[in-house]
GUFI-528874 format. One record per residue: residue number from 0; residue in three letters; x, y, z of N, C-alpha, C in turn. Coordinates in steps of 0.2 Angstrom, whole numbers, plus 5000, padded with zeros to 4 digits. Last residue first. Layout:
BEGIN
<rec NUM, 'ALA', <X, Y, Z>, <X, Y, Z>, <X, Y, Z>>
...
This chain:
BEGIN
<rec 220, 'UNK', <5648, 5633, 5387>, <5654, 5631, 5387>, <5659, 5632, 5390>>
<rec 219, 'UNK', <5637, 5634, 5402>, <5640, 5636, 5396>, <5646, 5633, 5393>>
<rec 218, 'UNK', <5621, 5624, 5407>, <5627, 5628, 5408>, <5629, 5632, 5402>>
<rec 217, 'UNK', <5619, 5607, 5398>, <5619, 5613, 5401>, <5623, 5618, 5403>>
<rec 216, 'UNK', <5631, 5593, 5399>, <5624, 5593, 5398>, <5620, 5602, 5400>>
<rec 215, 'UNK', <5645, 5590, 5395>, <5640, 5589, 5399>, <5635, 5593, 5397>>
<rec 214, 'UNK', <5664, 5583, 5392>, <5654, 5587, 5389>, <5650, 5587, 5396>>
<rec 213, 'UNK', <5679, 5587, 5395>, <5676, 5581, 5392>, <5670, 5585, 5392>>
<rec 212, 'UNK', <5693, 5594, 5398>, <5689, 5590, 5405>, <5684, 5584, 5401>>
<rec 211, 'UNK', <5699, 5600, 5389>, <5702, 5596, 5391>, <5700, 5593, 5398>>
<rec 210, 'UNK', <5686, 5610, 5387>, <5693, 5612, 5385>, <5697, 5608, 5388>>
<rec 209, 'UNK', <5668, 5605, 5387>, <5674, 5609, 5392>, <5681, 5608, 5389>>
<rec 208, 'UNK', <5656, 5605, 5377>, <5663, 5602, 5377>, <5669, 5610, 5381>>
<rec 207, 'UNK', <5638, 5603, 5379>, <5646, 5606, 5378>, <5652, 5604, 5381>>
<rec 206, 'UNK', <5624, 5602, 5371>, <5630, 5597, 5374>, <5636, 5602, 5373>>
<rec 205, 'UNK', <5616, 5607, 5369>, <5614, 5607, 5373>, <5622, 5603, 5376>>
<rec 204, 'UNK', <5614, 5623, 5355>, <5618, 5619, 5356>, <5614, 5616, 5366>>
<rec 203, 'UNK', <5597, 5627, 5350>, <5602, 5629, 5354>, <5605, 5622, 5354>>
<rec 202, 'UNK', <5600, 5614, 5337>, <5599, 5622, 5341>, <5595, 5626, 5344>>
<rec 201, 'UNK', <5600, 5598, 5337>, <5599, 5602, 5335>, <5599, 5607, 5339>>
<rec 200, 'UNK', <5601, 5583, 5339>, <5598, 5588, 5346>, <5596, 5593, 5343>>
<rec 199, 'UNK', <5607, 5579, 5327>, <5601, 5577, 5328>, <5597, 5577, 5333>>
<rec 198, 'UNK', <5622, 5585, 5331>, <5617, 5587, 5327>, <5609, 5585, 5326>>
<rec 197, 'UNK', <5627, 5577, 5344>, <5622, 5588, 5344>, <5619, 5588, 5337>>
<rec 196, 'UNK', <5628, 5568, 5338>, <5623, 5566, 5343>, <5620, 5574, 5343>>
<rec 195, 'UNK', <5638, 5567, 5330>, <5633, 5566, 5327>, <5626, 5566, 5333>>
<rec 194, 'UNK', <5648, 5571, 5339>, <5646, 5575, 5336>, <5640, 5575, 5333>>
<rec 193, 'UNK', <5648, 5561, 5350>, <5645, 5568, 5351>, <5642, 5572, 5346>>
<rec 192, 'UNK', <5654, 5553, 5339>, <5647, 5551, 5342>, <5644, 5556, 5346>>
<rec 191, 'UNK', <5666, 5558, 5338>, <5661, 5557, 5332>, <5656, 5556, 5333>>
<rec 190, 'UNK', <5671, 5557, 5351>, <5672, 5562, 5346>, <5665, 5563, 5343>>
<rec 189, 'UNK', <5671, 5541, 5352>, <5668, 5547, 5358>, <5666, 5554, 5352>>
<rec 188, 'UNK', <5681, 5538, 5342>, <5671, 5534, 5343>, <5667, 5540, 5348>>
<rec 187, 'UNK', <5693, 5539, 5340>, <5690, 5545, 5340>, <5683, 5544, 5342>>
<rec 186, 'UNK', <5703, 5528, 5351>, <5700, 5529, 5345>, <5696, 5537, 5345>>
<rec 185, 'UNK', <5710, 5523, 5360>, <5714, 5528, 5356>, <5709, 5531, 5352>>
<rec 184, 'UNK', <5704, 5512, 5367>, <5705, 5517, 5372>, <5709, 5523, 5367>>
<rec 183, 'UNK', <5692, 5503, 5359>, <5701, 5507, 5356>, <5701, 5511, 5361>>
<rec 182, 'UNK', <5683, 5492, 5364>, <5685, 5496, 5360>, <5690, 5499, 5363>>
<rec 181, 'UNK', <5678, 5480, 5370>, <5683, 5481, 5365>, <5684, 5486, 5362>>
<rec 180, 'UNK', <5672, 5479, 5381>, <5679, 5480, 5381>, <5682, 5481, 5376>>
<rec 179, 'UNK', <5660, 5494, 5375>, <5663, 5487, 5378>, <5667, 5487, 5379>>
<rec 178, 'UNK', <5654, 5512, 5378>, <5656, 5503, 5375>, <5658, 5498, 5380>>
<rec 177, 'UNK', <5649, 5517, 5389>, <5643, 5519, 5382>, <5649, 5513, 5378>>
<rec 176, 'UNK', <5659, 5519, 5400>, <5653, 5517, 5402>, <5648, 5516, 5396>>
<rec 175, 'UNK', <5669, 5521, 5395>, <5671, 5518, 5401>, <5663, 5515, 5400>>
<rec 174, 'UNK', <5669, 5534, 5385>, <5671, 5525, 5382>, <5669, 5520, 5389>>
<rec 173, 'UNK', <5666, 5542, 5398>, <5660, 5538, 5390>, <5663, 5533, 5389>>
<rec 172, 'UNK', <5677, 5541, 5402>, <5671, 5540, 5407>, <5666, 5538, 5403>>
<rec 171, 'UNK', <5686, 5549, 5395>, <5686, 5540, 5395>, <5682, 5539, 5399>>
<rec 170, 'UNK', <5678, 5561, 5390>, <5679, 5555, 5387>, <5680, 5548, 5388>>
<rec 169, 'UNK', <5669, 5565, 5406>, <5674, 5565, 5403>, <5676, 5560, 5397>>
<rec 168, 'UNK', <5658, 5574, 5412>, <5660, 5570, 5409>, <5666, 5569, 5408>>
<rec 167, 'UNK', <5652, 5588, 5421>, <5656, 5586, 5415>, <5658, 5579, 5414>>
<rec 166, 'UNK', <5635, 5589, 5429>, <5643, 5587, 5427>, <5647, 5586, 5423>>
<rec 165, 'UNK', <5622, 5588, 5425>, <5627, 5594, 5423>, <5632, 5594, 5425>>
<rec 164, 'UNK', <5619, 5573, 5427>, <5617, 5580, 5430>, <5619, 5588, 5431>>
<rec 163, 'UNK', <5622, 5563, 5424>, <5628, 5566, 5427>, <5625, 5573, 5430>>
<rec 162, 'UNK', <5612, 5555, 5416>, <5614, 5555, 5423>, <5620, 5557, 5426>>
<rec 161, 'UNK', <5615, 5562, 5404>, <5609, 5565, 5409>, <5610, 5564, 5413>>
<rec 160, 'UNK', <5626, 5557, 5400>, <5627, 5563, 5399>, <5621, 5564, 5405>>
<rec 159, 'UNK', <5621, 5542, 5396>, <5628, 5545, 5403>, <5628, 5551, 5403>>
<rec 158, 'UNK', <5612, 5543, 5387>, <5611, 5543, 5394>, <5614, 5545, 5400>>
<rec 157, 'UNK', <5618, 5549, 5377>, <5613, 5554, 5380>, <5613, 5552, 5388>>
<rec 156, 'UNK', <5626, 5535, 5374>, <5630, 5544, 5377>, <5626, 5549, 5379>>
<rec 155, 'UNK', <5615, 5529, 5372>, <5620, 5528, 5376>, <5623, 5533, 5378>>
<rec 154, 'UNK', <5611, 5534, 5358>, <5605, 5534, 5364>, <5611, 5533, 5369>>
<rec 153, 'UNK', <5622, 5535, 5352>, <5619, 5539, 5352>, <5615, 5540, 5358>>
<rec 152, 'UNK', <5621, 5516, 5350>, <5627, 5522, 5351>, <5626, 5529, 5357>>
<rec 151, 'UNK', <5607, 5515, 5343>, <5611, 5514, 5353>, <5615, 5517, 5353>>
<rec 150, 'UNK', <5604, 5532, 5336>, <5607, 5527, 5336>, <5607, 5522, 5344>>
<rec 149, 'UNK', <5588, 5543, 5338>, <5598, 5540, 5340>, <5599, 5534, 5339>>
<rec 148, 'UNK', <5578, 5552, 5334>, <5580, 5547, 5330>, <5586, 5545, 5332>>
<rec 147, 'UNK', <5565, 5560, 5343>, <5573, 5559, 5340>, <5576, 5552, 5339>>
<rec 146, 'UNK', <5552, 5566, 5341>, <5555, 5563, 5344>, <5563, 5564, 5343>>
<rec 145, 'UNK', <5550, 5584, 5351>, <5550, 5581, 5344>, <5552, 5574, 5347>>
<rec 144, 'UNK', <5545, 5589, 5365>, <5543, 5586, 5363>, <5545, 5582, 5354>>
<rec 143, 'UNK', <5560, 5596, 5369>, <5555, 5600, 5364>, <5549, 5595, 5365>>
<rec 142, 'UNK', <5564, 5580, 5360>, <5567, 5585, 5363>, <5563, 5593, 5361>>
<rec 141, 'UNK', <5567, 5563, 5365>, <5563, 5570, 5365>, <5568, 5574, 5364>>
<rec 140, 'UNK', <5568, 5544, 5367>, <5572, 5550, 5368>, <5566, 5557, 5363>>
<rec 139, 'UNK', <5567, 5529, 5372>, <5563, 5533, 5366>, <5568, 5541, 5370>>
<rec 138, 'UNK', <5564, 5516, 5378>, <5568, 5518, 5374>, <5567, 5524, 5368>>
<rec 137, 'UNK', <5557, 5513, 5389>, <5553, 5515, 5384>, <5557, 5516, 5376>>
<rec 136, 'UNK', <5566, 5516, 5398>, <5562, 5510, 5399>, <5560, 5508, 5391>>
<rec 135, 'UNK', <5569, 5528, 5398>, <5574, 5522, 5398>, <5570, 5516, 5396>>
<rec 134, 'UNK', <5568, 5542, 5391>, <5564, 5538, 5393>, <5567, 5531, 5390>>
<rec 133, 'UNK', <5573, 5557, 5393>, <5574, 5551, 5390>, <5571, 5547, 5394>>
<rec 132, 'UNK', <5572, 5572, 5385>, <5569, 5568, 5390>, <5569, 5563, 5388>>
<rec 131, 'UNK', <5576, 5590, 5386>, <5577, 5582, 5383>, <5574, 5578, 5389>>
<rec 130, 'UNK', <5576, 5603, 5389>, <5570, 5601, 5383>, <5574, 5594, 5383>>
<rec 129, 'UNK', <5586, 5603, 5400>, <5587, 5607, 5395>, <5579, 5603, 5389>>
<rec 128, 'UNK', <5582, 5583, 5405>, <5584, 5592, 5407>, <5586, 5595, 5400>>
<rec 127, 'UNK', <5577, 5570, 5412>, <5574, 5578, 5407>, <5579, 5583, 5410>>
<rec 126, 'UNK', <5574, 5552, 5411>, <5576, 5561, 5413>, <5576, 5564, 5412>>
<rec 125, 'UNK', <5566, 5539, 5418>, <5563, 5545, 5413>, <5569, 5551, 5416>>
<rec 124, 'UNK', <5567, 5531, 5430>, <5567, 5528, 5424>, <5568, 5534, 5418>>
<rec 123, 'UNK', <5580, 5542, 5441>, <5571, 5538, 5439>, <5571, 5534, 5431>>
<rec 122, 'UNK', <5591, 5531, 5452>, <5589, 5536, 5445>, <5583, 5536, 5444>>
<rec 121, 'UNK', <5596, 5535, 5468>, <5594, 5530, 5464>, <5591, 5535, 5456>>
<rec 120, 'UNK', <5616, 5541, 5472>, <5608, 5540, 5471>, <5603, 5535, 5466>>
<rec 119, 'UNK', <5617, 5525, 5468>, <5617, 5530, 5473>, <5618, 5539, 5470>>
<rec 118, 'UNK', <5608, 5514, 5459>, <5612, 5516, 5460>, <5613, 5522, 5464>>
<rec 117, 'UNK', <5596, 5505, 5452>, <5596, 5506, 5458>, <5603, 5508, 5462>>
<rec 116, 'UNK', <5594, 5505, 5440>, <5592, 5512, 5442>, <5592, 5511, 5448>>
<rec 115, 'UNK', <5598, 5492, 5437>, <5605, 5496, 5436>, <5601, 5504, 5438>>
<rec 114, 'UNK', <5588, 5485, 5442>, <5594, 5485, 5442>, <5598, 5491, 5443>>
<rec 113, 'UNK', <5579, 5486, 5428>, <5577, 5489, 5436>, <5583, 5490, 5440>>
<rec 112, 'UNK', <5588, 5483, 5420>, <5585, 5489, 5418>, <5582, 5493, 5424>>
<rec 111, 'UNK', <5585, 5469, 5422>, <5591, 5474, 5422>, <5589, 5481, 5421>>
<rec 110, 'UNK', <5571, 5466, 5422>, <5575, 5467, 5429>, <5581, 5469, 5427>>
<rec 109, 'UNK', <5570, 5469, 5407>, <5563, 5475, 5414>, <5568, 5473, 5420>>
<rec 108, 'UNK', <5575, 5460, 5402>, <5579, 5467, 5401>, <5575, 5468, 5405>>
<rec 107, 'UNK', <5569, 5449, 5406>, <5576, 5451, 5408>, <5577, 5458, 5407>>
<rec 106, 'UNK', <5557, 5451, 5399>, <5557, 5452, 5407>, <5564, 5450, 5410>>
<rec 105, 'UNK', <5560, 5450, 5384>, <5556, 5457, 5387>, <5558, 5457, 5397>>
<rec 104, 'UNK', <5564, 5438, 5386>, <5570, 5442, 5386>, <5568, 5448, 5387>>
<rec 103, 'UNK', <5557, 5425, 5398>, <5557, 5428, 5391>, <5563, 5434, 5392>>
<rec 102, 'UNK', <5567, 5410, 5399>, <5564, 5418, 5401>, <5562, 5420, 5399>>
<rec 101, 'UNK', <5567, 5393, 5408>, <5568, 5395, 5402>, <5566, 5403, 5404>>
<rec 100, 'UNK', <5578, 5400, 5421>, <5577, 5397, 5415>, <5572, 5392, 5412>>
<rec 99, 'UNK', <5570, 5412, 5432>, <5574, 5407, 5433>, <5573, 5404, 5423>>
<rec 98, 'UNK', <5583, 5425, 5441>, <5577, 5423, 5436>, <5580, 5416, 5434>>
<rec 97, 'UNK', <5583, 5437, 5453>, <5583, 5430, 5453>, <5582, 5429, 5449>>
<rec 96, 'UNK', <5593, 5448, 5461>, <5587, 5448, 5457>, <5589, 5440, 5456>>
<rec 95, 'UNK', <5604, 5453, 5469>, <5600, 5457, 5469>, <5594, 5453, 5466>>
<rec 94, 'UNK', <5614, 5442, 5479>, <5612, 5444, 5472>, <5604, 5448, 5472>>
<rec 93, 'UNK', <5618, 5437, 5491>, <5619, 5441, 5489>, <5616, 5444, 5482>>
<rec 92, 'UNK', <5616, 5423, 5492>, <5623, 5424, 5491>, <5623, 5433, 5492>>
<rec 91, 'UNK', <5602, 5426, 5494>, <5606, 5424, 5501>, <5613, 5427, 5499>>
<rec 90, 'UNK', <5597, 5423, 5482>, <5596, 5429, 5487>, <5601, 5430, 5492>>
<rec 89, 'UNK', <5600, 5409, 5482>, <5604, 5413, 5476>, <5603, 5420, 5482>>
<rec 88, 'UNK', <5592, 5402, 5492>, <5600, 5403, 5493>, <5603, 5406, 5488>>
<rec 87, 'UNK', <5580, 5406, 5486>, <5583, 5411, 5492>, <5589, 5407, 5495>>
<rec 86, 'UNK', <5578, 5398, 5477>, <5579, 5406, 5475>, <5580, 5408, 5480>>
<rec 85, 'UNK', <5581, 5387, 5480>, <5585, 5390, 5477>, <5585, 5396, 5476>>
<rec 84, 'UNK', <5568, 5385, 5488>, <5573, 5384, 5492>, <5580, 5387, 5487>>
<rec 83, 'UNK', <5557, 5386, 5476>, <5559, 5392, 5485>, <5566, 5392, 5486>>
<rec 82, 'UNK', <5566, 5379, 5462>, <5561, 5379, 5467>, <5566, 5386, 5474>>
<rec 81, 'UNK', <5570, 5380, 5448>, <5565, 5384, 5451>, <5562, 5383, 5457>>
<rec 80, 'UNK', <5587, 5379, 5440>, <5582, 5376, 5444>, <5576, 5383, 5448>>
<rec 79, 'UNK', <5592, 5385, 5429>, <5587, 5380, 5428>, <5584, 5378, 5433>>
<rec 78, 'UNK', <5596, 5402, 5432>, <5598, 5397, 5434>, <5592, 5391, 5433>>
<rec 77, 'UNK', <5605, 5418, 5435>, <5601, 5416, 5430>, <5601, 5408, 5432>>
<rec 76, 'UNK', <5606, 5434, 5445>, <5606, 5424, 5445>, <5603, 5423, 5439>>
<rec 75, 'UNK', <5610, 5448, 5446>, <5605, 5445, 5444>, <5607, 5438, 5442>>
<rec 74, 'UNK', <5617, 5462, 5453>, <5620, 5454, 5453>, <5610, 5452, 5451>>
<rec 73, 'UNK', <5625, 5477, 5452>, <5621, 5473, 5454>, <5620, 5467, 5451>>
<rec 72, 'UNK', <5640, 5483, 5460>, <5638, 5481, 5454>, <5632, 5477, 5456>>
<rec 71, 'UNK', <5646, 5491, 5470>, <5640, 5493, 5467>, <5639, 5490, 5462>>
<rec 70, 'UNK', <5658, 5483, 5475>, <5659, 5488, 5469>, <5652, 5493, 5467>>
<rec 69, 'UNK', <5660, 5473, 5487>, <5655, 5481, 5486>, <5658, 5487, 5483>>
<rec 68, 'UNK', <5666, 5463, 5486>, <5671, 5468, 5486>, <5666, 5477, 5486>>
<rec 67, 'UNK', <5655, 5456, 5492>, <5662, 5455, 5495>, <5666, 5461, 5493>>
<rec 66, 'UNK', <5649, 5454, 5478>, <5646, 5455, 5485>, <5652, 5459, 5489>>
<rec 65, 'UNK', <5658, 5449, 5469>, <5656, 5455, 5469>, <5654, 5457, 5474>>
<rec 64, 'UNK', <5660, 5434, 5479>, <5665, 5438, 5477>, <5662, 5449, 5475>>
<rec 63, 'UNK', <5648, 5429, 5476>, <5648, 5432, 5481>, <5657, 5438, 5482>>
<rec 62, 'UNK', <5645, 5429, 5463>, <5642, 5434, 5466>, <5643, 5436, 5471>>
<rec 61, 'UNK', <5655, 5420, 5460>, <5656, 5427, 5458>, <5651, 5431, 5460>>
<rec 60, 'UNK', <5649, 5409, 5466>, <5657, 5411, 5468>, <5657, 5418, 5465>>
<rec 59, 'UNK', <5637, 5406, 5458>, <5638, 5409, 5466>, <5644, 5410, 5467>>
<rec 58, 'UNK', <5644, 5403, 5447>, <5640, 5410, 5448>, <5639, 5411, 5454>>
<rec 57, 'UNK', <5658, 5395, 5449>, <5653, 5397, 5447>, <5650, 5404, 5451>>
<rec 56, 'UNK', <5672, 5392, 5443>, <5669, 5398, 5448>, <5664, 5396, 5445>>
<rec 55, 'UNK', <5673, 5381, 5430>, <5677, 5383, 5434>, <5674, 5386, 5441>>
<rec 54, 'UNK', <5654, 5384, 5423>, <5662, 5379, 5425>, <5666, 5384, 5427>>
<rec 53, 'UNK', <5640, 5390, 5431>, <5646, 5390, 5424>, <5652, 5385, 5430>>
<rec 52, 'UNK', <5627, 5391, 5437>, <5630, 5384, 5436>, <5635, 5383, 5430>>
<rec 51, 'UNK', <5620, 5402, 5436>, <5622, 5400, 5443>, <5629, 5392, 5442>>
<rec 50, 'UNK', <5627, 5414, 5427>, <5621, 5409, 5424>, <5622, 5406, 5433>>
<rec 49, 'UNK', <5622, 5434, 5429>, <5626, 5426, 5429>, <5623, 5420, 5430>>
<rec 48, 'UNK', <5624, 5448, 5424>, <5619, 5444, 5422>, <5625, 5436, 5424>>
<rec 47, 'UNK', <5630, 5463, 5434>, <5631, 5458, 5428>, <5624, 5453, 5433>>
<rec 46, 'UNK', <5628, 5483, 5431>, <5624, 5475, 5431>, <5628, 5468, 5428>>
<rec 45, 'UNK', <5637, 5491, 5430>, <5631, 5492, 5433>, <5628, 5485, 5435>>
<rec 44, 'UNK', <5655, 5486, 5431>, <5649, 5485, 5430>, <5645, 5486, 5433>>
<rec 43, 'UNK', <5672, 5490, 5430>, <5666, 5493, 5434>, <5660, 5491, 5429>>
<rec 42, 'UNK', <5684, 5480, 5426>, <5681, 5485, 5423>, <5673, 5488, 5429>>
<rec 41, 'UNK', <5694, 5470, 5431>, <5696, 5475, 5427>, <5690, 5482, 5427>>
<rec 40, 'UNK', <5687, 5462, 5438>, <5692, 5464, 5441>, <5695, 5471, 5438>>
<rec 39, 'UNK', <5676, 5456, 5432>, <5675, 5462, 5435>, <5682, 5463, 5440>>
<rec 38, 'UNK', <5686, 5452, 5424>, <5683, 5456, 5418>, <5680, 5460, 5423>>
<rec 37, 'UNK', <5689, 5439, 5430>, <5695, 5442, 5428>, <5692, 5450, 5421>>
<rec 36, 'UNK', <5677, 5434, 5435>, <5680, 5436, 5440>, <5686, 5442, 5435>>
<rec 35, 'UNK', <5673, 5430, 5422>, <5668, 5434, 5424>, <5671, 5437, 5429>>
<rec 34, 'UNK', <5682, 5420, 5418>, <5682, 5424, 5414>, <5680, 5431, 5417>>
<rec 33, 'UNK', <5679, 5409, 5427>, <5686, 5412, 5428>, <5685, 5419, 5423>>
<rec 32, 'UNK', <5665, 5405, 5425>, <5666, 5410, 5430>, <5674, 5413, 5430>>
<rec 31, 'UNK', <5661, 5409, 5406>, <5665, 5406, 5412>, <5665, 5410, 5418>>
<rec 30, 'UNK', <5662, 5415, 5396>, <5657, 5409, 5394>, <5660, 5404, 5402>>
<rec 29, 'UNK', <5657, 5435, 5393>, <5661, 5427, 5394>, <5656, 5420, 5396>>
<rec 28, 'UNK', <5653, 5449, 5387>, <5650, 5443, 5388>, <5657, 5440, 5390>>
<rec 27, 'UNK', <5649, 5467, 5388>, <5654, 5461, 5389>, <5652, 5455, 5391>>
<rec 26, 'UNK', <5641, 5479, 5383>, <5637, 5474, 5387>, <5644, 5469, 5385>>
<rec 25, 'UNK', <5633, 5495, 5386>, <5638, 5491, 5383>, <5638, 5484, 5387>>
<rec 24, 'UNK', <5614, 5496, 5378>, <5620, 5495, 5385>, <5625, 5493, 5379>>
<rec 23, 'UNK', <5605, 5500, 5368>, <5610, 5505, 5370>, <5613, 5504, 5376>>
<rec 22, 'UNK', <5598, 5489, 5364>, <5595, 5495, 5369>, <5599, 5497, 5372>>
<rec 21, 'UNK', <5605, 5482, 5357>, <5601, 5487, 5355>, <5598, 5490, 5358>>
<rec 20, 'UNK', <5612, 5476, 5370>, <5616, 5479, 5366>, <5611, 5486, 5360>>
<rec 19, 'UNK', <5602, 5467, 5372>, <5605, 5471, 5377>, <5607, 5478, 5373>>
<rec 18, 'UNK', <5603, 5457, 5361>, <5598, 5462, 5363>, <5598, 5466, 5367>>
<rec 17, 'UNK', <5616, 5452, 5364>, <5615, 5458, 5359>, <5608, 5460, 5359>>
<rec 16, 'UNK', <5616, 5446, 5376>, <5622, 5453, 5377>, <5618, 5458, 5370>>
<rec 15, 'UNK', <5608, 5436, 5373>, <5605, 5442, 5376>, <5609, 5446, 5378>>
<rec 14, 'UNK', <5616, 5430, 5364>, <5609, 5433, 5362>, <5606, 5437, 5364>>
<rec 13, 'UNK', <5627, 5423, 5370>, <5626, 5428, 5363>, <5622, 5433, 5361>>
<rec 12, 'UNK', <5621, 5417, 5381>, <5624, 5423, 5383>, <5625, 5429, 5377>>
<rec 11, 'UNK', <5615, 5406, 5370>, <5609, 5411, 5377>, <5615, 5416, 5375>>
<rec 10, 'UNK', <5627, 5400, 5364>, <5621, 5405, 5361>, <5616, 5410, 5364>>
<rec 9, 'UNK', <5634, 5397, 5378>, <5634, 5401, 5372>, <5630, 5405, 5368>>
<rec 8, 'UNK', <5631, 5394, 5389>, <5626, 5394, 5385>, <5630, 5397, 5383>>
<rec 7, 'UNK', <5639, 5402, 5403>, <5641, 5394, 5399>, <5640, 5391, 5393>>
<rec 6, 'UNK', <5637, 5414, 5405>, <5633, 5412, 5404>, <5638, 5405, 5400>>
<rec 5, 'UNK', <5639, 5432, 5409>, <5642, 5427, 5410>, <5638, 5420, 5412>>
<rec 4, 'UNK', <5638, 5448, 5406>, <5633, 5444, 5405>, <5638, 5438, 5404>>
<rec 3, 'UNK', <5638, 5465, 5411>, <5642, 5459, 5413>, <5637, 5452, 5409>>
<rec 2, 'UNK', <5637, 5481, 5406>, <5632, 5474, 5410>, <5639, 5470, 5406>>
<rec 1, 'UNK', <5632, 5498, 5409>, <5638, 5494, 5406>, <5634, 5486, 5412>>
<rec 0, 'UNK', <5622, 5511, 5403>, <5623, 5506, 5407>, <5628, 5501, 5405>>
């Protein structure tokens, strides 16, 4: 899952892209609505997180913008004030989910996380195919029933892989969606992150590599 997280609050926006972050999302922070409009113009996001009251654009302004362009992104309001009347004009702009500040960070992640399984089709929380089963919520990966030990990394690229449901992948559709903006559209990170990912699946191979199309998940080579 790739997440959007635009937040004034420095330290908040730092804190909850990197708990994000350990539960295997690629997660882009900014400290502004100019930033947030100029990042989902670039990049396709499952979910962004926005605080309602950033300088320049605010977060109404780019929800309603995301609304507007019906990218599929879904829109969670972050915002100090807690009365009715605000929570259903944040609703109103558009925005999928409302929370209001101070949070706990266990029940941001439960609404992202709810979020981003509401995509076309919708996803169930738990997937399983070939003896694997991941369980999103729970963060916890199988195989066979063993558990598995994945990196977020690791965990990330399983994900994309399962919900493509024996589709092929393609590398820049992993970099696209298992990092952030920053990484190296050059780099090998896909590469090496499959590789160390089939060895900790172990045998029968379940990840295979199409000849200049990318991996998926079953079938044959």
């Amino acid at each position: 899952m790739r997440v959007l997280v635009a937040d004034d609050e420095r330290l908040l926006a730092d804190t909850v892209a990197e708990g994000l972050r350990r539960l295997s999302m690629a997660v882009d922070v900014c400290y502004d609505g100019d930033g947030a409009l100029e990042r989902i113009g670039v990049n396709r996001y499952d979910v962004a997180v926005l605080d309602r009251d950033m300088p320049g654009h605010t977060g109404d302004e780019v929800c309603r913008s995301i609304t507007d362009a019906q990218v599929g992104t879904r829109v969670l309001l972050l915002t100090a004030a807690a009365g009715i009347r605000d929570r259903v004009e944040g609703l109103g702009l558009g925005a999928d989910d409302y929370l209001t500040k101070p949070f706990a960070f266990a029940e941001l992640v439960a609404r992202v996380q709810a979020l981003g399984r509401r995509s076309t089709p919708a996803l169930p929380p738990v997937l399983a195919q070939e003896g694997l089963v991941l369980d999103v919520g729970r963060h916890t990966a199988t195989r066979d029933g063993r558990p598995l030990a994945l990196s977020p990394k690791e965990f990330a690229v399983l994900h994309v892989l399962l919900r493509a449901d024996g589709q092929v992948v393609s590398a820049e559709d992993l970099l696209e969606q298992a990092w952030d903006e920053f990484a190296d559209p050059f780099t090998n990170a896909v590469r090496v992150t499959v590789m160390t990912l089939r060895k900790k699946l172990g045998d029968p191979a379940v990840i295979h590599t199409i000849p200049k199309a990318g991996y998926r998940i079953g079938g044959t080579a």
